[in-house]
C-alpha positions in Angstrom: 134.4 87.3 -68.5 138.0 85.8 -69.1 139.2 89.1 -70.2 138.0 90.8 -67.1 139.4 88.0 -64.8 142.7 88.7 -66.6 142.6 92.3 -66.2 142.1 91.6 -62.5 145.4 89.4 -61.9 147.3 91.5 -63.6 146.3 94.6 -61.5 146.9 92.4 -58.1 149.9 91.3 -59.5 150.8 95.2 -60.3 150.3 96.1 -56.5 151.9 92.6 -55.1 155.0 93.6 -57.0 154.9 97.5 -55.3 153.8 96.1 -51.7 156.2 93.2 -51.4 159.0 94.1 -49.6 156.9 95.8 -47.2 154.6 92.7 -46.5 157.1 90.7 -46.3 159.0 92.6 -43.7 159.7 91.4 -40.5 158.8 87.7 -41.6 160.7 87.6 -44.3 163.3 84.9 -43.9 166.4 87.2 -45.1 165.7 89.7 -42.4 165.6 87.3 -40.0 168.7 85.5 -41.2 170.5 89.3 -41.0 168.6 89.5 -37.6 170.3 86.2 -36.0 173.6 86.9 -37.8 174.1 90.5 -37.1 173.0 89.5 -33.0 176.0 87.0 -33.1 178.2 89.3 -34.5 177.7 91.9 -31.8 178.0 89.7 -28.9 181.1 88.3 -30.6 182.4 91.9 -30.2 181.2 93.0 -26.6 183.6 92.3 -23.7 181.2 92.7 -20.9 177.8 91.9 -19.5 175.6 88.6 -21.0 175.4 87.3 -23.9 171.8 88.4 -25.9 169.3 86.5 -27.6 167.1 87.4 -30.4 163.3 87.9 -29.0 161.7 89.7 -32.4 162.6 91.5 -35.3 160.9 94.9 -34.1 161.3 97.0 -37.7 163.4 96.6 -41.5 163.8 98.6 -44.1 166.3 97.5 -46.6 167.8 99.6 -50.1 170.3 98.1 -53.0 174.2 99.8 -51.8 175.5 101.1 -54.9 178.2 100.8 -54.5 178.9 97.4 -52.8 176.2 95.5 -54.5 174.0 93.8 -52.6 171.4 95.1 -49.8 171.9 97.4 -46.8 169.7 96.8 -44.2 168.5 98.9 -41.2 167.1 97.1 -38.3 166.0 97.4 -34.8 165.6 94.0 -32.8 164.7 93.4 -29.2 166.9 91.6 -27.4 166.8 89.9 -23.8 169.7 88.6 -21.6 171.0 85.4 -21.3 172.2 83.0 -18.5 175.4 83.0 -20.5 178.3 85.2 -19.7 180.3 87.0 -22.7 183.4 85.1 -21.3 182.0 81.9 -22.7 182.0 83.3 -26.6 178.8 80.7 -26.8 176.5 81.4 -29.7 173.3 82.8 -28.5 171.4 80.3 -29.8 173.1 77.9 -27.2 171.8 80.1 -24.3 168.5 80.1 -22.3 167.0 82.6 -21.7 167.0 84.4 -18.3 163.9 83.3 -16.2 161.5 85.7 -14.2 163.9 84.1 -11.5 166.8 85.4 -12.7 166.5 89.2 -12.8 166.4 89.6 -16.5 167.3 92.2 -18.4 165.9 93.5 -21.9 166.5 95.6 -24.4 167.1 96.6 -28.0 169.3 97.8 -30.9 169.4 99.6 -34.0 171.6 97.9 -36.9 172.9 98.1 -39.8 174.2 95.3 -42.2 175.4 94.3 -45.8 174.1 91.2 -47.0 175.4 89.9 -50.5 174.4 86.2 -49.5 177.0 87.2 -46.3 176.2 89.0 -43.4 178.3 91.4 -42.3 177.5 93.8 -39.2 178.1 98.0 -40.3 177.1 99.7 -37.0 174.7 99.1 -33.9 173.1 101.0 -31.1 172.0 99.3 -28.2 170.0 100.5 -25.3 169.5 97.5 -22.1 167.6 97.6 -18.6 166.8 95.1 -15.9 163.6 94.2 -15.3 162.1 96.3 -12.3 161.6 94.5 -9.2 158.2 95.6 -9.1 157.7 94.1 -12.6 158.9 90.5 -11.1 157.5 90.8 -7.6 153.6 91.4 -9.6 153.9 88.4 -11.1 156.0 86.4 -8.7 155.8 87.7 -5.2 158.7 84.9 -4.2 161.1 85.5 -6.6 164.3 87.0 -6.1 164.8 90.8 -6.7 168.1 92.4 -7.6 170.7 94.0 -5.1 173.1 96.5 -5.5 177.1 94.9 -6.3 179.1 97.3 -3.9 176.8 96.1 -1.0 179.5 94.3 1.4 177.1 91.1 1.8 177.2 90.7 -1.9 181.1 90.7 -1.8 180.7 88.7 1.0 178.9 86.1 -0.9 181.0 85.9 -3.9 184.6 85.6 -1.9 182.5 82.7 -0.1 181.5 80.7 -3.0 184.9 81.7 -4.5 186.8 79.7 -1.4 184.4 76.8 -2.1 185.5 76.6 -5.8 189.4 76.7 -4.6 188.5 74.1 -2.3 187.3 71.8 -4.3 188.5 72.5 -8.0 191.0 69.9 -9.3 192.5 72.5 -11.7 196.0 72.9 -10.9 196.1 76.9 -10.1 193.8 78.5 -7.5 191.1 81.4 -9.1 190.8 84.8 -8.2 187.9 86.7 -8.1 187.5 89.5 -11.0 184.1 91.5 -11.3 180.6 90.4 -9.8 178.0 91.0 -12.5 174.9 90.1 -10.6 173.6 89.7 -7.5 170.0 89.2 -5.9 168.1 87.9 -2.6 165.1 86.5 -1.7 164.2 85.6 2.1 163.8 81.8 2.7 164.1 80.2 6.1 166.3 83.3 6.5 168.0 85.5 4.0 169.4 83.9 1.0 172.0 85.6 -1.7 172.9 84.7 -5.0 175.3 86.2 -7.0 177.1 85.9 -10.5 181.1 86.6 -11.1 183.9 86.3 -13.5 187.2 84.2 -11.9 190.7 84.5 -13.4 193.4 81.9 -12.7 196.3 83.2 -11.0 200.2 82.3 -10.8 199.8 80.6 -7.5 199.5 76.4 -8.1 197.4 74.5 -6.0 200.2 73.5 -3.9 200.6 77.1 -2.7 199.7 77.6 1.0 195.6 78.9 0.9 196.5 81.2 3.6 198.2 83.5 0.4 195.9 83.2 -2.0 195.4 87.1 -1.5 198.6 87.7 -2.5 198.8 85.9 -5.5 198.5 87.7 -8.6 195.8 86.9 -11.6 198.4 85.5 -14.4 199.1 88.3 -16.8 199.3 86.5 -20.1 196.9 85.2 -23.5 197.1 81.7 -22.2 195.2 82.3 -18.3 192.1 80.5 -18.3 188.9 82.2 -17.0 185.5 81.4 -15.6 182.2 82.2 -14.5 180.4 81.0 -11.5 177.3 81.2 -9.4 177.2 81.1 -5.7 174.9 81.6 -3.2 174.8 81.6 0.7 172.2 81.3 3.0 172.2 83.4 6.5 169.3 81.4 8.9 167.1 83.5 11.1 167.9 83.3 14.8 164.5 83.3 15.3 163.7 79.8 13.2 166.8 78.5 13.2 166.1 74.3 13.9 168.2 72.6 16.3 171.1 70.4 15.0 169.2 66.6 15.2 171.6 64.5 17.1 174.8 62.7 15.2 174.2 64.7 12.2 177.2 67.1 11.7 176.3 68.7 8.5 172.9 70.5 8.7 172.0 72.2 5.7 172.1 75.4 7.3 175.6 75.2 8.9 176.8 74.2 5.6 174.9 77.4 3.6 177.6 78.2 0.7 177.3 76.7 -2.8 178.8 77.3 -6.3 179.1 76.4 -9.5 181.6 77.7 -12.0 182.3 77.1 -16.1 186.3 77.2 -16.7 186.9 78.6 -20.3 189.5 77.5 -22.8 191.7 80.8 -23.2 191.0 81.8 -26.9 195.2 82.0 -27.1 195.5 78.1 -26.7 192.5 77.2 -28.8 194.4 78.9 -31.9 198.0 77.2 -30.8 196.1 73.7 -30.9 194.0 74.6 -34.4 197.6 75.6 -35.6 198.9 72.4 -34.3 196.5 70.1 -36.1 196.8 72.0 -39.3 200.9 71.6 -39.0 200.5 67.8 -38.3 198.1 67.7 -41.2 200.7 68.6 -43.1 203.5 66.3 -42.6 204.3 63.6 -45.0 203.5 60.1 -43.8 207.5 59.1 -43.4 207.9 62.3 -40.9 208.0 61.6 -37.2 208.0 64.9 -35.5 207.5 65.2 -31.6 204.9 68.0 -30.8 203.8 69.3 -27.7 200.1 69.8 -27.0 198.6 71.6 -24.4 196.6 70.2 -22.2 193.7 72.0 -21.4 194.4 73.1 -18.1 198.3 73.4 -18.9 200.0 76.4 -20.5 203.6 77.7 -20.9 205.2 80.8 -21.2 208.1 82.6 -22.8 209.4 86.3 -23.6 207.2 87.7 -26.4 209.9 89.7 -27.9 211.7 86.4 -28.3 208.8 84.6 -30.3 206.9 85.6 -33.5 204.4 82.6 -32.9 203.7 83.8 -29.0 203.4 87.5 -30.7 201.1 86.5 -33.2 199.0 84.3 -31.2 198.7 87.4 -28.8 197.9 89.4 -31.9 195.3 87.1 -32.3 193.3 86.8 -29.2 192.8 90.8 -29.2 188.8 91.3 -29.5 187.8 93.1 -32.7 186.9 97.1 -32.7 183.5 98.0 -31.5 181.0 99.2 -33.9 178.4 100.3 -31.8 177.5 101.7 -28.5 175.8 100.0 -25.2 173.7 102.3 -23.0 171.8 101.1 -20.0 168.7 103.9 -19.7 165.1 103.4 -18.4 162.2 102.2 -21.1 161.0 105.0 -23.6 158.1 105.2 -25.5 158.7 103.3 -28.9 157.5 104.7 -32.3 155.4 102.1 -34.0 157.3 99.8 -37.1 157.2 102.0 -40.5 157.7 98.6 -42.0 154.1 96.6 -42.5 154.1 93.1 -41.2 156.1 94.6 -38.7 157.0 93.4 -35.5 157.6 90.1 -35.9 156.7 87.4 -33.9 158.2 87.2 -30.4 160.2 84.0 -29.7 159.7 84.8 -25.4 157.5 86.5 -23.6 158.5 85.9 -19.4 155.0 86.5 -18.4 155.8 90.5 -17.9 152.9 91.6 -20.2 153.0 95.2 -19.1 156.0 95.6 -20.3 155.4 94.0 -23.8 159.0 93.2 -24.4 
């Protein structure tokens, strides 16, 4: 009876050792690691749109590279959009999520990476689409649903919430508007807009004259800060508007613009002050040496050809090379996983069940 018993684990353990790979899969913990890592290393390389998150590890296979060492994996990962901008450079683990609310937008990619106990990204191929308004409106008939960027009341909107910002930003250089990214509506008490856009500080201090704020130029150099913001305005109906109650001067609706903006460090100034605290690292205790830090909202400029450090710093805010492609086309028909335990498990689902993302 032993000796059967024995026979027995040792054929399991025969077919264990052949299936493994495969049942491990898309929960295995390395091809998630190469997953997340990979994910971070494309954002880190895209210079527009919103940052991605990881929603499930959709297919793996992986084979020993010859000639490397170590293990070249092919992946494809569904992704879905972030509230984060890729002007922030946040890790996507920092990001939410975009809500039903927000107009989300999904996707995926096809990857390759070597892993040798690092993870480093090969190529990628990434298709992404909004979610369809009727896809939101069936499960959230008073959410809002996407408009079109080149529609005047969108600009409208954004040079609005823009003004607000100027007005009542305590940075010492007005903002400019760069590229709106998003914009939606929904109808409230009358017809409300959102919109998302990028901002880029300009030459023009805060002392300037606001009346020329159209003719001041974004500042063309490493060290401009930049931002993102979300505004919103609020046109009431005619037909509901409430009267003013008496002695109030503010009514919500006569006030209907908001905003809300992130100012980023400039990458250029992040390295100066790294470089900064590595030279005063350096010094010998008995050395005094005056340095001058930049403040965060403080920058100064010289001729490049007249400075190696200003050309190298300028060298080194240049984004790296792409290694992949982003397409934005309609939802296909998917092949299923070749890989067994394959898909994983996904990490958010938005309640859009038809469209299984």
């Amino acid at each position: 009876m032993r000796a059967q018993l024995l026979a027995l684990c040792l054929v399991l353990l025969r077919r264990e050792g052949r299936a493994g790979p495969d049942l491990t899969g898309c929960r295995s913990p390395e091809a998630v690691r190469v997953a997340e890592e990979t994910l971070q290393q494309i954002n880190q390389g895209r210079t527009d749109g919103y940052i991605w998150a990881l929603n499930r590890l959709y297919d793996v296979s992986h084979t020993p590279d010859q000639e490397k060492g170590g293990t070249l994996y092919k992946l494809t990962v569904d992704v879905l959009e972030t509230v984060c901008h890729i002007t922030s450079r946040k890790p996507w683990k920092e990001c939410e999520v975009r809500s039903i609310r927000d107009v989300p937008g999904y996707g995926e990619c096809e990857v390759s990476a070597h892993f040798d106990g690092e993870v480093k990204l090969q190529s990628y191929s990434c298709v992404i689409r909004e979610v369809p308004a009727v896809e939101v409106v069936g499960v959230c008939d008073d959410c809002p649903t996407a408009d079109k960027l080149d529609e005047p009341i969108v600009e409208e909107t954004a040079n609005l919430s823009l003004q607000l910002f100027n007005k009542e930003s305590q940075l010492g250089n007005y903002f400019a508007l760069e590229n709106i990214t998003r914009a939606s509506s929904q109808w409230l008490a009358g017809a409300a807009y959102f919109v998302e856009f990028t901002i880029v500080e300009t030459v023009c201090s805060k002392k300037s004259d606001p009346d020329e704020l159209g003719r001041c130029p974004p500042m063309d150099c490493q060290f401009a800060h930049r931002g993102f913001c979300s505004g919103s305005h609020v046109t009431p109906d005619e037909m509901f508007e409430i009267s003013r109650p008496v002695g109030k001067k503010d009514y919500p609706f006569h006030n209907p613009v908001k905003v809300s903006c992130e100012i980023y460090e400039p990458k250029a100034a992040a390295e100066e002050e790294t470089a900064h605290a590595k030279a005063d690292a350096g010094h010998a205790e008995h050395q005094h040496h005056n340095h001058t830090h930049l403040h965060p909202h403080e920058h100064t400029h010289s001729d490049p050809a007249s400075s190696s450090g200003t050309a190298a710093a300028a060298a080194a805010s240049t984004p790296p090379s792409s290694l992949g492609t982003v397409a934005e086309k309609p939802a296909s028909p998917r092949s299923s996983p070749s890989a067994r335990a394959c898909p994983g498990p996904r990490r958010y689902r938005l309640g859009l069940d038809r469209l299984r993302l």
